[in-house]
N, C-alpha and C positions, 0 to 999 in steps of 0.2 A: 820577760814574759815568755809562755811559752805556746804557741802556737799548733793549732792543729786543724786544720781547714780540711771540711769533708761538705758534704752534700746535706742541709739542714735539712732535716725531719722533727716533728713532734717529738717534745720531752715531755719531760712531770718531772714537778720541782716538791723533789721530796728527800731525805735524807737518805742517803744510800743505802744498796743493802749494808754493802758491806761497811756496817758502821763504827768500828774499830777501827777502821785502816786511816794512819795519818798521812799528810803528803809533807813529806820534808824536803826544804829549799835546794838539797843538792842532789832531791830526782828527777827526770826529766818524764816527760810526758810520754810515757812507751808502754807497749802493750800491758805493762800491770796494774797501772793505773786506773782507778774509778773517778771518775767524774760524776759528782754526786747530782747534779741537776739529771742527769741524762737517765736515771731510775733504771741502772741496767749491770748488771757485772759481767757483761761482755765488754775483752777488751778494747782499746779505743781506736784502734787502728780497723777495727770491722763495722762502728758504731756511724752512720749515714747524717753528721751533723756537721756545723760548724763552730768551733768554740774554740776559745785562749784562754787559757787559765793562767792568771798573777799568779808566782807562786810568793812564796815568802820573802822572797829577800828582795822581789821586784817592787810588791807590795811597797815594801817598809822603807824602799830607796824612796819611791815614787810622793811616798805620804809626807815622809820627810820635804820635799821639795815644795807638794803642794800643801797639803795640810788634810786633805779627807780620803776617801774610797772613789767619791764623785770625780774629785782630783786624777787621781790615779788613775782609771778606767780610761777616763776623756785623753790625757795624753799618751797612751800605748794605743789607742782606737781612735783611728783616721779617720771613720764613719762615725764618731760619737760627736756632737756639737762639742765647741769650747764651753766651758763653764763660766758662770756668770759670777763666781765667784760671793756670793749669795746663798741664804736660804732656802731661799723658794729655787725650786730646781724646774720651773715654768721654762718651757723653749730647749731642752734639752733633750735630746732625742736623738737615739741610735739606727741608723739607716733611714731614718726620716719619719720615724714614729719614736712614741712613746717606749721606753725601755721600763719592765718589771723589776722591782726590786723583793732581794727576798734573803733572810736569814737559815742557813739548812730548811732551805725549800718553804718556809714560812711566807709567804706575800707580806709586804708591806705599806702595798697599795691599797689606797681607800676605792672600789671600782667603780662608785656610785658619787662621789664627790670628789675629786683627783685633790690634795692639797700643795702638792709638788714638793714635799719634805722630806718622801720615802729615800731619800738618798742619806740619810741624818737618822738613821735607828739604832747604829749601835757605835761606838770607839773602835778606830782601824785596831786598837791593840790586843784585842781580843778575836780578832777575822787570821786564819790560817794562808787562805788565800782568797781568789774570788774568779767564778766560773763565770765569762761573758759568752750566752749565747746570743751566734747569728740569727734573724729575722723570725718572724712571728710565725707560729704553728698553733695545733691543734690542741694534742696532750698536755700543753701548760695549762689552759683554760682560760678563766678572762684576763686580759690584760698582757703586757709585753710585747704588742705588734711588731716593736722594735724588736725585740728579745729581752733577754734575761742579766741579771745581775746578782747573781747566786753567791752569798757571804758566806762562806763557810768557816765556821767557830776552831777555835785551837778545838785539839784531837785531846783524849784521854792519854794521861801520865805513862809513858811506855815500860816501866820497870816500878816493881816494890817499891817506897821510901817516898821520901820527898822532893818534887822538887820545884822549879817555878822563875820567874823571868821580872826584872824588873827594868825600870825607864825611867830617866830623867834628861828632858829637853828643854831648852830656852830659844825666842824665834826675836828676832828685831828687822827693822827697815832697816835700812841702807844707812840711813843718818842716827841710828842709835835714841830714837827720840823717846822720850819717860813712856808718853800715852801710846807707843807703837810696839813694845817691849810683851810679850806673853810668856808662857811656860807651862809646860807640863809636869806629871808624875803618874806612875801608874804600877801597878805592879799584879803578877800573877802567883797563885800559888796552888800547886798539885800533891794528891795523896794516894798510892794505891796499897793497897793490904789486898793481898788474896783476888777473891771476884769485887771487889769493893775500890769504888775509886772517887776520887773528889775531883774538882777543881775549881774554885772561886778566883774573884779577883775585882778592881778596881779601879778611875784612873777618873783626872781631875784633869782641868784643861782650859789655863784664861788664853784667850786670845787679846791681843793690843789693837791698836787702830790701823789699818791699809791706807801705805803710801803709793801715790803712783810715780811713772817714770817723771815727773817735775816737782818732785818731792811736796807736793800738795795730797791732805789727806782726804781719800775718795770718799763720794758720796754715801749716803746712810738712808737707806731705801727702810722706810720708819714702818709700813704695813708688811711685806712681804720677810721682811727678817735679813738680818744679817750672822756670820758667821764671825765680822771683828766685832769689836768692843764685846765679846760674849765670855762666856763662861756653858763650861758645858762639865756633867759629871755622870759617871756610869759604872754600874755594877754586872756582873756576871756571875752564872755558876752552871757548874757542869755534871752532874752525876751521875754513874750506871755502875751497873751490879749485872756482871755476868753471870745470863742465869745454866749457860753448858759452854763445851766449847765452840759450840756455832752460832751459838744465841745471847743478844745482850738486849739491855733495856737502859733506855737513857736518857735522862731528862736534861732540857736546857734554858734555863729561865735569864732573862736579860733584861736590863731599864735603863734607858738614858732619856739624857734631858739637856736640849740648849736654850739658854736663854740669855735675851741682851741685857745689857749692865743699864741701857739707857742716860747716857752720859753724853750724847751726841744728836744733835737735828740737822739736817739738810741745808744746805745754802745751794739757791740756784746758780747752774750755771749759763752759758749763753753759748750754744751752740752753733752760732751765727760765726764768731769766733772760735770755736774747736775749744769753748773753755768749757770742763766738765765741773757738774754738779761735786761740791765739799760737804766736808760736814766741819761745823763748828758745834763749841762747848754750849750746852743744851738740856733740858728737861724735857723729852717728850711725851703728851698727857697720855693716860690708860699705863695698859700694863704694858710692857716690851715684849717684841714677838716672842714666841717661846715654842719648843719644837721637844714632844714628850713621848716617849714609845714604850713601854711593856708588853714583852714577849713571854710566851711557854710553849715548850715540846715535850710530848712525851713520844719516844721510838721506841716498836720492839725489833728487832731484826733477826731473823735467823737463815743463815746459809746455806745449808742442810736439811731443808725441811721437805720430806719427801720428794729428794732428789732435785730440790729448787731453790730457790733465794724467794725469802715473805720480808716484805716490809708493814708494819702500822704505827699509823702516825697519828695523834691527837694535841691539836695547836690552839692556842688562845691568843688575840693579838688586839692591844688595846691603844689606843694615840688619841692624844690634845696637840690641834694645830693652832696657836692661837699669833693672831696679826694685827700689827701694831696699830695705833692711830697715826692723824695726822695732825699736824698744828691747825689747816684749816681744814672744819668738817668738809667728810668724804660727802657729796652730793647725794649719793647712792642713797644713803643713810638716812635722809632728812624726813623727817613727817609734822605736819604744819601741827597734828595733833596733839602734837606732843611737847614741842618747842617752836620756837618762830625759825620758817625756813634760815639755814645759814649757819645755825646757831647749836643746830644736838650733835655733840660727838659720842662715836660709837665706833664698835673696835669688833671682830668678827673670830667665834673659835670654829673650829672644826673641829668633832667629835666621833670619834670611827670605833666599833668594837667589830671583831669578827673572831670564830669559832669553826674548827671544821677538821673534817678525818682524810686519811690517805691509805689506801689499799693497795700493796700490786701484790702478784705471784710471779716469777719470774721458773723457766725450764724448759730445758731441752726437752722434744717430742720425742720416746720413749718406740725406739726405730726406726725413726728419722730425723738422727743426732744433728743432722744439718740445718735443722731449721729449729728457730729458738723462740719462742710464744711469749710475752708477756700481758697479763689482765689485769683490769686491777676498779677500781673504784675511787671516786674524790668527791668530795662533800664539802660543801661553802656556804657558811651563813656570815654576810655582816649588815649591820645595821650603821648609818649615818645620818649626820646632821650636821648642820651649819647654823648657829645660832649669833646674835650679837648680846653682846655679854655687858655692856656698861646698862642698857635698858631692858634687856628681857626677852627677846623679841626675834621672834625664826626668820632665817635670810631662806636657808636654804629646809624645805618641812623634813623629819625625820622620814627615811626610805631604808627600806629592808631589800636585802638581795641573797634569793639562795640558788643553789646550783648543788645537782645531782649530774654526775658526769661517769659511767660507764665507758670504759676501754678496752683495745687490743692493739695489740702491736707483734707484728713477725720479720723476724730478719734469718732469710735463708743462705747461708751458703755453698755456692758451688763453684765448681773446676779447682777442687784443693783452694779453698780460700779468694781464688783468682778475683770470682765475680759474687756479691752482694747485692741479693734484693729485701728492699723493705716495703712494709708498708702496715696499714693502719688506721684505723677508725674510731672514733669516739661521737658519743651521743650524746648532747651539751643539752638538758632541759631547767632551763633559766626562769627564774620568776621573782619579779621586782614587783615592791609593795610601797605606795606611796598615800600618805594619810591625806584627808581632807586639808587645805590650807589657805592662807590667804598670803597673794605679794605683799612689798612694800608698796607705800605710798607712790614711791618715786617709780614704779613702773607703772606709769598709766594711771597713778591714783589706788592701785591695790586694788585686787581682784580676787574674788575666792574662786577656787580651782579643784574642781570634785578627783579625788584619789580615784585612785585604781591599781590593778594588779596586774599590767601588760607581761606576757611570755612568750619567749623563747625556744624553739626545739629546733634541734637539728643534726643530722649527720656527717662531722666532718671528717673530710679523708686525706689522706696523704700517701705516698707513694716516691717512689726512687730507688738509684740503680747506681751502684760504685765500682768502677774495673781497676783492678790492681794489677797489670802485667808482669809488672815487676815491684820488688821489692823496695816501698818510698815513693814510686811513682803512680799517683793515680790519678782517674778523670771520674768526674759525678756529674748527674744534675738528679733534679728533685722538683716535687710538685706538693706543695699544700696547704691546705684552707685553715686559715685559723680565725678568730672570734675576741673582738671586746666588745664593750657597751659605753654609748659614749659620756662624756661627765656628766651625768642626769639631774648631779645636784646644780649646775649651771644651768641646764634648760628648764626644768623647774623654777627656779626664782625670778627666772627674765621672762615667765610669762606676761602678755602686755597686751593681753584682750580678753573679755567675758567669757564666759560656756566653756571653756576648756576642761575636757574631760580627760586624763592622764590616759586611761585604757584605750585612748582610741588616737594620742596623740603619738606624732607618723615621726617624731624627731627622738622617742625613746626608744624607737627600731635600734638591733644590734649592731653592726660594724664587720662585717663580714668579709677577709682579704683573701685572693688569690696569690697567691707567690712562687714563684719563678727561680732555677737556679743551676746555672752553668758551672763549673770550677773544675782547677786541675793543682795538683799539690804534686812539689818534689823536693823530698827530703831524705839525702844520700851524702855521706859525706860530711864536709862543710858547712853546706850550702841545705838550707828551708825555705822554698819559696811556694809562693802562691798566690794565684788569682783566680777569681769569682767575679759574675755578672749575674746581676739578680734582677728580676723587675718585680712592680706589686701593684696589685689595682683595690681597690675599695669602693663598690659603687656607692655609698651611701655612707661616703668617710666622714671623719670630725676635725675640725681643724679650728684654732684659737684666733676669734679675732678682737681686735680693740673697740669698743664703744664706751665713748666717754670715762675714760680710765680706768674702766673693767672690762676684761677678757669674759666673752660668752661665747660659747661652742657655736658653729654652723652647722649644717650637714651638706656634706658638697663631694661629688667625687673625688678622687684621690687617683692619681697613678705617678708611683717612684721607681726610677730605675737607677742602678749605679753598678759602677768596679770599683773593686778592690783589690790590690795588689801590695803583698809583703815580698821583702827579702832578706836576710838573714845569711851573713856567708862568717865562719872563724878562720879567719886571718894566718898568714906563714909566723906573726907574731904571738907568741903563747901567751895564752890569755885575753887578746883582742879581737872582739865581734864588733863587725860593723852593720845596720840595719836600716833600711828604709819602709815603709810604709805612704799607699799613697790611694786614696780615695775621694772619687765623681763621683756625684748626687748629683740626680736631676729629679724634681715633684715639680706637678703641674697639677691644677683642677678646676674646676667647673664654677666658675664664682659669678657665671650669667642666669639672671633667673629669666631665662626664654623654655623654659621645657624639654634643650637638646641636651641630652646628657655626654657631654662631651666637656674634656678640658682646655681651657683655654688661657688661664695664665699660668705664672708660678708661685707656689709653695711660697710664705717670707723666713725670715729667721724666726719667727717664731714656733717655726712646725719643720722645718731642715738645715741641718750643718754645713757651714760652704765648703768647698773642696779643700783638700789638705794634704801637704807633703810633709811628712818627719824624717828626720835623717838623723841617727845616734852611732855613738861608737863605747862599746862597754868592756871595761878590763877587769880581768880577775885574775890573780896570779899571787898564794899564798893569804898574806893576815890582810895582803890588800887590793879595796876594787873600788871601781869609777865608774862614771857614767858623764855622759855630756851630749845635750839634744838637744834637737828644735826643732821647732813645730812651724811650718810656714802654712799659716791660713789665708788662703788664695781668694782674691779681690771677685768679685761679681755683680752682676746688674740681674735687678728682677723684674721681669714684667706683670706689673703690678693690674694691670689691663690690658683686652689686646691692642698690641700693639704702641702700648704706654710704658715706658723704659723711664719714670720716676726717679732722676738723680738721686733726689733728696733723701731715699730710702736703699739705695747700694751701699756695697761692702767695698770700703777701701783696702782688706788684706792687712794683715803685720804678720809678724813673728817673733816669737818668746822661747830662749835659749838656756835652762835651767844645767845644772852641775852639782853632781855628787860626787864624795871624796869619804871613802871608812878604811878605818885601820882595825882590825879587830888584833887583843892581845890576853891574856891570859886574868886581864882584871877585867874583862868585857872589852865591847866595842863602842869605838867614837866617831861618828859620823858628823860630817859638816855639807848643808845641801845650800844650794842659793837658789833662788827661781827668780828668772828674769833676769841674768846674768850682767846683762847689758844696759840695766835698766830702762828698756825700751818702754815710749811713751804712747800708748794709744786709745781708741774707746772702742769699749767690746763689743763685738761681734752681735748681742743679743739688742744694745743701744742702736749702734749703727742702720737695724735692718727693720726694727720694730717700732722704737720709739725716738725717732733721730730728731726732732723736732721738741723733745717734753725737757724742757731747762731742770724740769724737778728730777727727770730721771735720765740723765746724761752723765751715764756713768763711766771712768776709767776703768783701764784693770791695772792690777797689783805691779807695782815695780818690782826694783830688788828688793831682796830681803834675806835673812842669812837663816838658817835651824843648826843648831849645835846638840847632837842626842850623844847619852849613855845608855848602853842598854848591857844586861849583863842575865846570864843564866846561869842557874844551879843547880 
């Protein structure tokens, strides 16, 4: 991974200008570099942010070992929660918020119904790299408080002719067992003629069943989805037609789809005991979760357009989230009207389309080359719903969300490059449309709830300052306001009193963060290192809490602070880096309802990542290279009240020590990853801290297990 720590400011997640330019595994992150989230062709070393870009070969190490992007992300980022190794990407959160996901600057996120899937839109095999920004800003728009997860697609065929990449991988447990056994295939193929260029491609993918460290196969979470026993398959294509030599146009259309084989139900376990929830051989009723995304882009880009860089961008984005049943009906679900309480099962889709444009102009002020302007325009319609699909019947009423977002952004330079100022505003006017509706039964007996069209305006700004003394060495802080809206499709459906009038209801208010930010980077030599201290407040944050086996939003203050600190030094040995990474989180907020708006407990795992040390060492030297890590997630107690230090809901800490091993040779290359080396036995981080007591969802995580890949280019 390649690191570069600056002072976060507002992005815009849009496909770069420069949209020809590829990023190949064996560049490193230096001044010519574009970094496509950051909507800018200045280069990175003057840009007032914080981001790491996977490149490719970190990527492909990483995926190999875990199995997705979400994977991947979470073990190179110390501040990212562990993953639940699941579906549903609920409790996953970067710096202690919600992270955006997004395809060449595409959102993936539903902003009005969160389904927690957006991490599952397209096959790592078709992602070039992937752009993780630091903490929430302004320019992005709604969603990301955490930051960004910017997927950036393979690039266009670099030369006339053909060419193109293929893969074939096989994955087992530790013990070789039939039902644990998966495999992949997938393959890419590129064409370019002239201004004319292709690229399609394809890729299949069974998953087997997850063993844990006591060779016991882990639980089978039957609503929220699973990522074993599945099957997932994805198409790709990529085309543009350069229409001069500064100007392309190019479109990106993508579909994936995972869904469970349903082969497996849950056996409780007993927590009491430290034995986690299994799955045995099974028929689970309805359909199996299923996780569905259709993407489009069209970009026009030119770099030269009266002395500027233009970008336009027109996107389409469509997903079915759909979650499984249960053997015994969901309570939620029940209506005496319909069947005798106990008795209706029902299963729940998410349905998300959204549509929407992107503008910037990007240029130097024309006699005062020092300072560099960008404007630009963004445009968001989606429309959502939550429906239950065995009877008919709206969980969550169909709600509209549009957003018209006007921008500026300046970044001046002075003392020859020395000192960088930025800074920035944008004008967010929001408007959310919610139809007449009625609850279910089981809130209160069902309630109709008069729609309305609540809105949003405002001015957010941002600002910051980077001093470079010397070359590699610098120090930043930074200030800025950025914006989400909280899951409105959850507060919506847990209405649970008469007269509720949506237009006047104080819980569809915006989310509005302040954020904070110290940092000093040095990179000379060897040695890359860096630390940041951030804080963030949200007076009127959202945070997931549990009632009766459904997560409903709160509105509760918020304030997060933490460090982060990397290092990175290459070795007197050629070809060995050694690295550490290590990041404090501390959230706390306001969960007294007296009127004092003050914080007073803390954050659970289901809204913050516990503290985390990683320590790796990486060799590359010719056809061969390695990696060997681990992740130590550090134990903690939360005060779940004041002054209430609740055992039964702390984090006892493990650590999981993965190894990768590639030879690459002249027929392609052959990688062998193992994750969990040790096959260390524990229960995850999201169980331990959320739901430590629910036998149904007392889940392990993944033992050993091996991945054997071929991959070969042409």
């Amino acid at each position: 991974m390649i690191r570069h720590s600056m002072l976060v400011l507002p992005l815009v997640l849009t496909a770069a200008p420069v949209a020809a330019q590829e990023f190949r595994p064996d560049q490193g992150l230096d001044e010519g570099i574009v970094v496509t989230a950051a909507r800018t062709a200045l280069p990175i070393n003057t840009l007032p942010m914080t981001v790491d870009v996977i490149d490719n070969a970190a990527l492909s190490q990483q995926v190999a070992i875990g199995g997705s992007i979400v994977d991947a992300v979470s073990a190179l980022t110390p501040s990212f929660s562990p993953t639940r190794q699941k579906l549903s990407g609920a409790g996953e959160t970067l710096r202690g918020r919600s992270p955006l996901y997004a395809i060449n600057g595409i959102p993936q996120t539903a902003p009005l119904r969160d389904g927690a899937r957006d991490g599952f839109s397209i096959d790592p095999f078709f992602v070039d790299r992937v752009e993780v920004i630091y903490g929430s800003n302004a320019l992005q728009g709604i969603g990301g408080t955490g930051g960004i997860v910017n997927q950036v697609t393979v690039g266009p065929p670099r030369q006339d002719g053909i060419s193109g990449r293929v893969l074939v991988q096989g994955n087992s447990d530790t013990g070789f067992s039939d039902d644990g056994m998966g495999g992949k295939v997938a393959g890419l193929v590129g064409w370019r003629q002239g201004r004319f260029d292709a690229t399609v491609g394809g890729a299949f993918e069974k998953r087997g069943v997850f063993y844990d460290g006591h060779g016991d196969r882990i639980g089978t979470d039957l609503t929220q989805g699973e990522t074993q026993d599945s099957r997932s398959w994805s198409v790709f294509g990529r085309f543009g037609y350069a229409v001069s030599d500064t100007a392309r146009l190019d479109l990106m259309v993508n579909r994936f789809q995972l869904k469970g084989e349903g082969d497996y139900v849950s056996a409780n376990g007993d927590y009491t005991r430290n034995l986690p929830t299994t799955s045995v051989r099974g028929t689970p009723p309805g359909v199996p979760a299923t996780n569905r995304t259709e993407s489009a882009a069209l970009t026009y880009t030119d770099t030269a357009l009266w002395g500027g860089n233009l970008m336009l961008q027109g996107f389409l984005n469509r997903s079915r989230d759909t979650y499984g049943g249960e053997i015994a009906p969901i309570a939620t679900f029940q209506d005496a009207a319909i069947a005798p309480l106990g008795t209706l099962f029902d299963q729940s889709q998410n349905r998300s389309r959204k549509f929407g444009g992107k503008f910037s102009y990007e240029r130097k002020v024309p006699g005062l080359e020092a300072l560099t302007v960008i404007v630009g325009l963004d445009v968001l319609f989606d429309k959502t719903e939550q429906r239950l699909i065995a009877t008919d019947r709206s969980w969550v009423p169909p709600a509209e969300y549009r957003s018209l977002a006007p921008f500026a952004q300046f970044n001046l330079a002075l003392l020859d490059d020395v000192l960088h100022l930025a800074a920035g505003v944008r004008h967010e006017d929001v408007r959310i449309t919610v139809e007449d509706y009625r609850t279910l039964a089981s809130y209160g007996g069902g309630f109709a709830v008069s729609g309305g069209t609540p809105k949003f305006s405002d001015n957010l700004l941002n600002g910051g300052v980077i001093l470079e003394p010397w070359k590699g060495i610098r120090a930043y802080a930074s200030y800025a306001e950025g914006y989400t809206v909280p899951d409105v499709g959850r507060i919506a459906r847990a209405v649970s009193r008469p007269g509720v009038d949506i237009d006047n209801y104080v819980n569809i208010s915006p989310i509005v963060s302040n954020n904070r930010e110290l940092g000093v980077e040095v990179k000379r030599g060897p040695l890359d290192a860096s630390a940041a201290y951030f804080w963030s407040t949200s007076k009127n944050g959202s945070l997931l809490v549990q009632s009766g086996g459904v997560f409903e939003v709160q509105r509760q203050r918020v304030e997060i602070q933490g460090l982060e600190i990397n290092l990175s030094a290459q070795t007197p040995v050629p070809g060995l880096t050694l690295s550490t990474g290590y990041a404090h989180l501390i959230g706390r907020t306001d969960g007294s309802d007296d009127g004092i708006d003050k914080v007073d407990r803390d954050l659970d795992g289901a809204n913050i990542s516990p503290d985390r040390l990683n320590l790796a060492a990486s060799y590359r030297q010719g056809a061969v290279s390695a990696r060997v890590q681990t992740q130590f997630f550090l134990s903690n107690k939360f005060e779940r009240a004041p002054g209430d230090y609740n055992e039964t809901y702390s984090f006892g800490g493990y650590d999981v020590t993965d190894l990768s091993l590639r030879y690459d040779t002249r027929f392609g290359g052959v990688t062998l990853a193992a994750q969990n080396i040790f096959d260390t036995f524990y229960i995850d981080y999201y169980t331990q801290t959320v739901r430590p007591t629910d036998n149904a969802h007392f889940f392990a995580g993944r033992g050993r297990n091996f991945t054997l890949s071929w991959d070969y280019r042409f």
